[in-house]
C-alpha angles and dihedrals in degrees: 000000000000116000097038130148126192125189131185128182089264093064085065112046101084086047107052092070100061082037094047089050093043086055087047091056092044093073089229097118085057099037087052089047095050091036093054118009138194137203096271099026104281136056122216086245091049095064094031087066084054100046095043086047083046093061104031084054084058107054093047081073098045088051092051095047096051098038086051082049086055097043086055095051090050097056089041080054092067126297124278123023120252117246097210093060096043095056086053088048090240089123131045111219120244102259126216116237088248092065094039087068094046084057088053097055093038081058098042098048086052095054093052093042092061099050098037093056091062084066092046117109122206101223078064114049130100092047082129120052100223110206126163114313143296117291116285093243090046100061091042083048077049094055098033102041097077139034086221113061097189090052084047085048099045086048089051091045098041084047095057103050088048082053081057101027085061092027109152096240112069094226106056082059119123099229101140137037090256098065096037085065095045076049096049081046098060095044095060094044101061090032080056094047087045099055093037080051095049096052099036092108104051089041095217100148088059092069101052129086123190130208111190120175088350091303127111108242107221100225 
């Protein structure tokens, strides 16, 4: 199907290291241990955040990078899509770099939405009240501000659970594992509707099926 994207455990490999240093520098490890400790210092739920945004970081760029291969192939195929064979969904559109990024972090927000929901627990959700999406020029600040869009993305993220770690009402704090990751919840899912907002009417997500771990993500 054109504008796949399969990814497997080996296509990230080279790539968890940088993303595990870039985390590290982020502040977010120790933000997450003060926020919510444990008895020794973590709590299962604790690691498990880093390792899913780990990976989900990971395969943002996996998704880029193969998104920007395909992209390639299509203008080496001969020049400008057909539209015919667009509208019947024969054909994936050349994408501009912009919206390749959207679809990465689409991708990426999915990913982490799947996997963040197993360690949810429903007496804490809804500590934050999830409602459309972030604003338009947020998310293409987002995008713009930094050469590195997973360090832009660990600063907005880190920057969204301290709003909620030193909220005003006491109990919208984030003061144990449980909420950070209602919190983390919440945060993946506007960033998600932005993005699916952002791109409606072009319609690009649509065109893109992804294969992680030999699963099919549903986007």
């Amino acid at each position: 199907m054109p504008g796949s994207v399969w990814i497997e455990n080996h296509h990230l490999e080279k790539k968890r290291a940088s993303i595990a240093l870039l985390i590290k520098k982020s502040g977010l490890p120790r933000f997450i241990r003060e926020a919510a400790p444990g008895t020794y210092g973590w709590t299962a739920e604790g690691i498990r955040l880093l390792e899913i945004l780990e990976t989900s970081l990971a395969i943002l760029w996996e998704t880029e990078k193969q998104l920007e291969q395909e992209n390639r192939s299509q203008r080496r195929g001969g020049g400008k899509p057909d539209p015919d064979k667009q509208k019947n969904k024969d054909e994936t559109p050349v994408l501009s770099l912009f919206f390749i990024r959207l679809a990465g972090i689409y991708v990426m927000c999915a990913y982490a939405l799947k996997e963040l929901k197993l360690l949810e627990k429903p007496d804490e959700t809804g500590i934050v009240t999830v409602r459309g999406e972030f604003e338009r020029g947020e998310i293409i600040s987002l995008i713009n501000r930094s050469p590195s869009l997973v360090i832009a993305l660990l600063e907005d993220f880190y920057r969204f659970l301290k709003f909620y770690r030193e909220h005003p009402h006491k109990d919208k704090r984030l003061d144990s594992s449980s909420k950070v990751i209602s919190c983390s919840v919440a945060y993946f899912t506007l960033l998600k509707n932005s993005i699916n907002e952002l791109t409606r009417k072009e319609k690009i997500i649509k065109y893109i099926q992804i294969n992680i771990f030999g699963r099919e993500l549903e986007l």
